[in-house]
N, C-alpha and C positions, 0 to 999 in steps of 0.2 A: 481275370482273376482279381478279386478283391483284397486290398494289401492289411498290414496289420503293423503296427511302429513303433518302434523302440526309441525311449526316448532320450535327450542328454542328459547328462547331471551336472555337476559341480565340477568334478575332473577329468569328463568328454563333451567334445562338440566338434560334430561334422561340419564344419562351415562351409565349405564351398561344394563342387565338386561340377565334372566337366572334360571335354579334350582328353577321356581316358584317364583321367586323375582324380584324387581326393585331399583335398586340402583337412586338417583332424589336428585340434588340440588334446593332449594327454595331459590333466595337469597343467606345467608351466611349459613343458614341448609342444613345438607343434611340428608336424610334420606331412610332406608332399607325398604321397603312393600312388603308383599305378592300379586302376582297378577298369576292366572291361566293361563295368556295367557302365560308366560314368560315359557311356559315347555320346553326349549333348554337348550344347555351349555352356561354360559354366557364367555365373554373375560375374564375379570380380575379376582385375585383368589379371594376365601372370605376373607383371612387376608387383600388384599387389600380392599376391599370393606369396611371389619369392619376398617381401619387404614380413610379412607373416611369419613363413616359416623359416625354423633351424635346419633341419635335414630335409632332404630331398633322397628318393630311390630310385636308383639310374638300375634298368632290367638289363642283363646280359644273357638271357638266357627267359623261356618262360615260367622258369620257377626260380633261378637263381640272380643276384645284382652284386651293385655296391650302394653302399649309402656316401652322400656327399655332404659335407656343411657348408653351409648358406650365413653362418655368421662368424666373424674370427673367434668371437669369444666363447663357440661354442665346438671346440676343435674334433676331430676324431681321433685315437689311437691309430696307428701303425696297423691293426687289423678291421681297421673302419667299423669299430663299434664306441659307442658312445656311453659315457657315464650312466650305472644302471640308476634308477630313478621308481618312484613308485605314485600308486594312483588309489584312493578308493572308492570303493558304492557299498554304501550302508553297512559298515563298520568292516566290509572285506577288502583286502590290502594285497595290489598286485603288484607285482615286483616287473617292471616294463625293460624291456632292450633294444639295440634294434641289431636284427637278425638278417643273415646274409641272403634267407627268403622272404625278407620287405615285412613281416610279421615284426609285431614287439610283444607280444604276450598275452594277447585279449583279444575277442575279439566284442565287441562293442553292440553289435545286431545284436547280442543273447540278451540284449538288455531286458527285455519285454518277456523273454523266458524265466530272466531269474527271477523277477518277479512272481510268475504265473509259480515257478517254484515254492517260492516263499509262501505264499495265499494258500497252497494245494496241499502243503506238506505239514505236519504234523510228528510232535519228539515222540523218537522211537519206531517213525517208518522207516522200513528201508527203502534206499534209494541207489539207481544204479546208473552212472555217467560213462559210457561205453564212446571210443573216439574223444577221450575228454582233454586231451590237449594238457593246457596249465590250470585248468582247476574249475573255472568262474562258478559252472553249475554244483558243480561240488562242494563248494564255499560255503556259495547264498545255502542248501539244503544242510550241509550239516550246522551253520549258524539255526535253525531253527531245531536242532537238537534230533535230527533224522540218520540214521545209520547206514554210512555211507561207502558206496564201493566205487572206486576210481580205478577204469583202466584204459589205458592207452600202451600201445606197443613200443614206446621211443622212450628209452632208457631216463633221459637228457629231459624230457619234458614232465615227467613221474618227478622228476628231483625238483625244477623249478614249482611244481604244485604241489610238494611239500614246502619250499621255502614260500610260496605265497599262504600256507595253511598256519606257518608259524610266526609271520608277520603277521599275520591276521589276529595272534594269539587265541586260537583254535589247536584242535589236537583228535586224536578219534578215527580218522578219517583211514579208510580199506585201502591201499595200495597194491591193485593188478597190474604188472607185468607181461602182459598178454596182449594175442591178438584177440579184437574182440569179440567177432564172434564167436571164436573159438571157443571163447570164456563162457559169453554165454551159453552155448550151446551144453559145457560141460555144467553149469548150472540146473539148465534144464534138468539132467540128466538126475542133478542133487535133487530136484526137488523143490529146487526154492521160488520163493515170489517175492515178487517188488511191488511198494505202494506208488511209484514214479520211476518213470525212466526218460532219459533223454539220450540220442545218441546223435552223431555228429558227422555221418559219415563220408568222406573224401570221395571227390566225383570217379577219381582215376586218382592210380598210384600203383608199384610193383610191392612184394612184398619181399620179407625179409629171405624166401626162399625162392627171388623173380618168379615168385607169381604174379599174377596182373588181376589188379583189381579195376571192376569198372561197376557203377553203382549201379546203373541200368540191368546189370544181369547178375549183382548180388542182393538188390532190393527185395524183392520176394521172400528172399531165404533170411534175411531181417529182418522184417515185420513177423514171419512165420514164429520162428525164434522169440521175441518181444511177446507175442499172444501167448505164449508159454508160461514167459516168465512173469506177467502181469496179473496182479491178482484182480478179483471182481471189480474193487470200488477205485480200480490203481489210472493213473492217467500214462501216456507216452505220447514225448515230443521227438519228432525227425525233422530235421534239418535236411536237406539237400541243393546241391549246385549247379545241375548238370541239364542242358537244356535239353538233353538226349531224352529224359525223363520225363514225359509230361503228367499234366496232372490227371488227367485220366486215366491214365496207368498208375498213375500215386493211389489214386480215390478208388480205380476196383481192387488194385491189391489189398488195403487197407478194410474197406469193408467184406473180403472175403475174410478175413482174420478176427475181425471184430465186428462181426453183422449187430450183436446190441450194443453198441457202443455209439458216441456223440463224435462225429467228425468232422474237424474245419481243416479246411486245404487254401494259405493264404501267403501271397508276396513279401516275405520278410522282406523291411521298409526304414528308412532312414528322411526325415524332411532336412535339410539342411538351413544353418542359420541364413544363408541367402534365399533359399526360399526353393532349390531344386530336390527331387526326389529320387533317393539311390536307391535301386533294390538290388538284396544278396541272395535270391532265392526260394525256395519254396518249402514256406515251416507248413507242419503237419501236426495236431494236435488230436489223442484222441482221449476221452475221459466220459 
């Protein structure tokens, strides 16, 4: 599969990465995380890496850790969270933490989305970021004057993407409280269409009523849903993480939904400043 790469900016840089780890400057932090994909040797050795970073994420679980610090003058709290801190990409302002699931607030791969966002979009489309976390897509679209609907089902992260929307000194922006497809599904229902959408969907996960979500056997029923809500000339980006999912099954679902439509099936991609290449998955684009 052919990759496609999001690039750094000014306040990220994948630097290393290796040994099931990712060495990533935020800003003036930097910080060590566990990531699966990284199973090569990385370039630099670990003493360099640990002389590099502040924090380090020791995994206790495979979704939950602690975070440890690597410098005195950079202490943790009593609940091993660290001073909040903030980062931008073109003129949006994220509010960073580090979280007891190895996450600080971003996630960095979208790089190369928000842009295709920005390019694609147009004041006064709507736009709809379904799985949308703390905001990034929702940002970059409504900074270009797009009418915006953000939802994600976790209380806790709806709030963070509003204090990233008014740090950003931005304002406007739909706040859903929902599961998402649920949402969209009841959108359907409205009537309405979107000129973009992006959605983000977790590979596995239980939900708020332990139900059990697995992407592989809810995929169909989201793209199905997205063909609905997407008007003629509108684009939709899917994200996915799930090896379960191949692209084959990506590319017929997708063209059964969208037979006139333009589709690329491509390894969301990371080069790191030492010169290895991370991949998070498989983006889906169709316009």
């Amino acid at each position: 599969m052919k990759r496609t790469y999001s690039q750094h900016w000014k306040d990220y840089e994948l630097i290393d990465a290796g040994n099931n780890k990712k060495l990533e400057r935020w800003g003036t932090i930097t910080t060590i995380r566990p990531d699966r994909n990284a199973y090569f040797t990385p370039i630099l050795s670990e003493k360099e890496w640990q002389q590099k970073a502040q924090y380090e994420f020791i995994e206790k679980t495979t979704n939950t850790g602690i975070w440890q610090s690597l410098k005195k003058e950079f202490p943790l709290s009593e609940n091993k969270e660290a001073a909040n801190w903030q980062i931008e990409y073109k003129n949006s302002i994220f509010n960073l933490k580090l979280t007891k699931f190895k996450h600080l607030g971003i996630f960095p791969e979208q790089q190369t989305n928000w842009d295709f966002i920005k390019s694609n979009l147009k004041k006064g489309d709507r736009f709809l970021n379904l799985f949308a976390y703390t905001g990034g897509a929702s940002l970059i679209a409504n900074s270009v004057g797009a009418d915006v609907f953000h939802c994600d089902s976790v209380k806790q992260v709806i709030t963070w993407s509003k204090l990233n929307m008014e740090s950003s000194k931005q304002e406007g922006i739909h706040w859903i409280l929902d599961d998402a497809l649920k949402f969209a599904s009841k959108e359907v229902k409205r009537g309405k269409k979107y000129e973009g959408i992006i959605m983000d969907p977790p590979a596995f996960g239980i939900g708020a009523k332990k139900e059990r979500w697995k992407i592989e056997t809810k995929f169909p029923e989201l793209v199905q849903v997205a063909s609905e809500l997407l008007s003629d000339k509108g684009f939709l980006i899917i994200n996915t993480y799930s090896p379960k999912l191949k692209e084959e099954v990506i590319r017929s679902t997708v063209q059964k939904y969208f037979p006139k439509k333009n589709i690329e099936i491509k390894k969301l991609s990371i080069k790191t400043t030492s010169g290895k290449i991370l991949e998070y998955g498989e983006l889906t684009r169709v316009s």
